[in-house]
C-alpha positions in Angstrom: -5.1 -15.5 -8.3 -6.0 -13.1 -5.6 -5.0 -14.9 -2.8 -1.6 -15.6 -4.2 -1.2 -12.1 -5.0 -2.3 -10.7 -1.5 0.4 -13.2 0.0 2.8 -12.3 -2.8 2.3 -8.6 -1.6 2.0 -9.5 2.8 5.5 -11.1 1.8 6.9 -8.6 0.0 6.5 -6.0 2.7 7.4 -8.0 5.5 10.8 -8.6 3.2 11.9 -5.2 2.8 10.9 -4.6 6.4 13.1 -7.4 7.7 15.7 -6.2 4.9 15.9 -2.8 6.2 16.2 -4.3 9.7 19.6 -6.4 9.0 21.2 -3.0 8.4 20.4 -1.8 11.8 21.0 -2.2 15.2 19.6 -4.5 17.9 18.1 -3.3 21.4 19.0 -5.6 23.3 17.7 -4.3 26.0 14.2 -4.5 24.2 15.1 -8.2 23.8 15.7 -7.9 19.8 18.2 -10.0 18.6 18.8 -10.6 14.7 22.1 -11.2 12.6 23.3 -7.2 11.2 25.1 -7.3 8.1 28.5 -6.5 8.1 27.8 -4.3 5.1 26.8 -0.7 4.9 23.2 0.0 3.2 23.8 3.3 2.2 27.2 5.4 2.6 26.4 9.4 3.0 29.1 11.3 1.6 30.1 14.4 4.2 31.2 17.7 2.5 32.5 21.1 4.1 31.1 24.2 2.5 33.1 27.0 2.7 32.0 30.4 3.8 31.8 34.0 2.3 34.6 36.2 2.0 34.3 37.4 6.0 36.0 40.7 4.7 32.4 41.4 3.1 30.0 40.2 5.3 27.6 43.3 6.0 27.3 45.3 8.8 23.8 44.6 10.6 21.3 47.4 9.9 19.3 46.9 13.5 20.3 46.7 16.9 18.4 45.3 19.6 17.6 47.6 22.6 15.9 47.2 25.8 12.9 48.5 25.3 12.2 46.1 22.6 9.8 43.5 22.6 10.6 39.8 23.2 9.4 39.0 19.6 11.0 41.4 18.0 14.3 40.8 19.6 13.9 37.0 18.9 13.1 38.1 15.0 16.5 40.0 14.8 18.6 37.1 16.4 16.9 35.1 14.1 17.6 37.9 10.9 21.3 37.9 12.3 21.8 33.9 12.4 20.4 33.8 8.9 22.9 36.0 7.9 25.7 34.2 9.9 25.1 31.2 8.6 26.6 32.0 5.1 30.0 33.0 6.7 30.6 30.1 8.3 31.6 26.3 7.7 29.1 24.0 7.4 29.1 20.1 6.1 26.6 18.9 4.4 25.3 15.5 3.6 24.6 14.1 0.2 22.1 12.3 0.4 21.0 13.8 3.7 19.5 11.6 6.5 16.2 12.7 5.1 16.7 11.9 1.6 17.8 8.6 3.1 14.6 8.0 5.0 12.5 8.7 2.1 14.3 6.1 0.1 13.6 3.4 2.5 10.0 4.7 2.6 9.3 4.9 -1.9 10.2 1.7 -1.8 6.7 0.3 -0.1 5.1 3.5 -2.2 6.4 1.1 -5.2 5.4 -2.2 -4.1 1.5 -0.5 -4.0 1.7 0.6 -7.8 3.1 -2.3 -8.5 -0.1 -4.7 -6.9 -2.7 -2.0 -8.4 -1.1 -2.5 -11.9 -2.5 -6.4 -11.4 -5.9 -6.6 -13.3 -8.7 -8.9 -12.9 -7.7 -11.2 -15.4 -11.1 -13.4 -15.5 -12.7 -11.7 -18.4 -10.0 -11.9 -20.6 -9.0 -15.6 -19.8 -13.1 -17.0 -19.8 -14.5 -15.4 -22.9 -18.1 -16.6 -22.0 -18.1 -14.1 -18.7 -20.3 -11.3 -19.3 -18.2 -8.1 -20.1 -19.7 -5.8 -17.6 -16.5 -3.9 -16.9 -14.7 -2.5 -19.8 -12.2 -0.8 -17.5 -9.8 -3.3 -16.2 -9.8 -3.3 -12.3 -6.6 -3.8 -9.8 -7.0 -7.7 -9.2 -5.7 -6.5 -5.3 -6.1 -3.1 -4.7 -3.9 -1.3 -2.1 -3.4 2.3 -1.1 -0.3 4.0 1.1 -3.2 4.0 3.5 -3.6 -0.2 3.9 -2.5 -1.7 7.4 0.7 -3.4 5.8 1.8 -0.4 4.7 1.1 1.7 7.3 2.8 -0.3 9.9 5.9 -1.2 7.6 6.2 2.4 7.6 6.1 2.9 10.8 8.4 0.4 11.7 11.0 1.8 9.0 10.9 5.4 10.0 11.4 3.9 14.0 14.6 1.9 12.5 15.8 5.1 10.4 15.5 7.1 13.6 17.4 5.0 16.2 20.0 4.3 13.5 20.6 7.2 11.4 22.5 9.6 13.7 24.8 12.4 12.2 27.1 14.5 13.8 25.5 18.2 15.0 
């Protein structure tokens, strides 16, 4: 049974790897080459935000001079764009392109609790084995640290980035 299940899990991840990938686009100039679905995966919904009331936005406190240091005129302009960025429109994306990307990525995080919920099953089925483990063991244990996964993740988040692309 452990065989099957180590192939049933290979498969698996290879699956949603290649699934992901017929949402995205071929380099061609890498040589890839694979049939994209004409479908989207995932639609992100775009929203304006709309800013303060600019007739009560507050007057800055400190001003930068010139015998200020770099790092404390860089700290101010920083203060000052914090404070800008609530009067003015902004979109927002729900789910944002990180939200997305984490998605993509549970999905392998549930394919490994899925194989360690898999017991040995030999005790229970041959009732003549000795019992020397009353705690049932995964039959296949993985972690989010396994080869597989690693490199299905990395291949993912490689996809998400040279796909995903938002307006600045």
């Amino acid at each position: 049974m452990n065989s099957y299940l180590r192939d049933f899990v290979k498969h698996s991840i290879d699956n949603w790897v290649s699934f992901i990938r017929s949402f995205t686009i071929p380099n061609y100039d890498a040589g890839e080459l694979w049939a994209r679905c004409n479908t989207p995966l995932m639609i992100v919904h775009l929203a304006v935000r709309k800013p303060k009331d600019k007739k009560q936005k507050p007057r800055r406190k400190q001003q930068i001079t010139d015998d200020m240091e770099e790092e404390q005129k860089a700290e101010i302009l920083a203060q000052w764009a914090a404070e800008d960025e609530e009067y003015m429109n902004k979109i927002e994306y729900s789910p944002s392109l990180e939200q997305c990307q984490e998605f993509l990525l549970d999905a392998l995080s549930k394919i490994v609790g899925t194989t360690n919920k898999f017991q040995i099953l030999e005790t229970d089925l041959m009732q003549n084995l000795p019992r020397e483990d009353k705690d049932k063991r995964a039959n296949f244990p993985i972690t989010e640290e396994f080869p597989w996964v690693v490199d299905a993740k990395a291949k993912i988040i490689a996809m998400s980035d040279s796909n995903m692309v938002g307006p600045n």
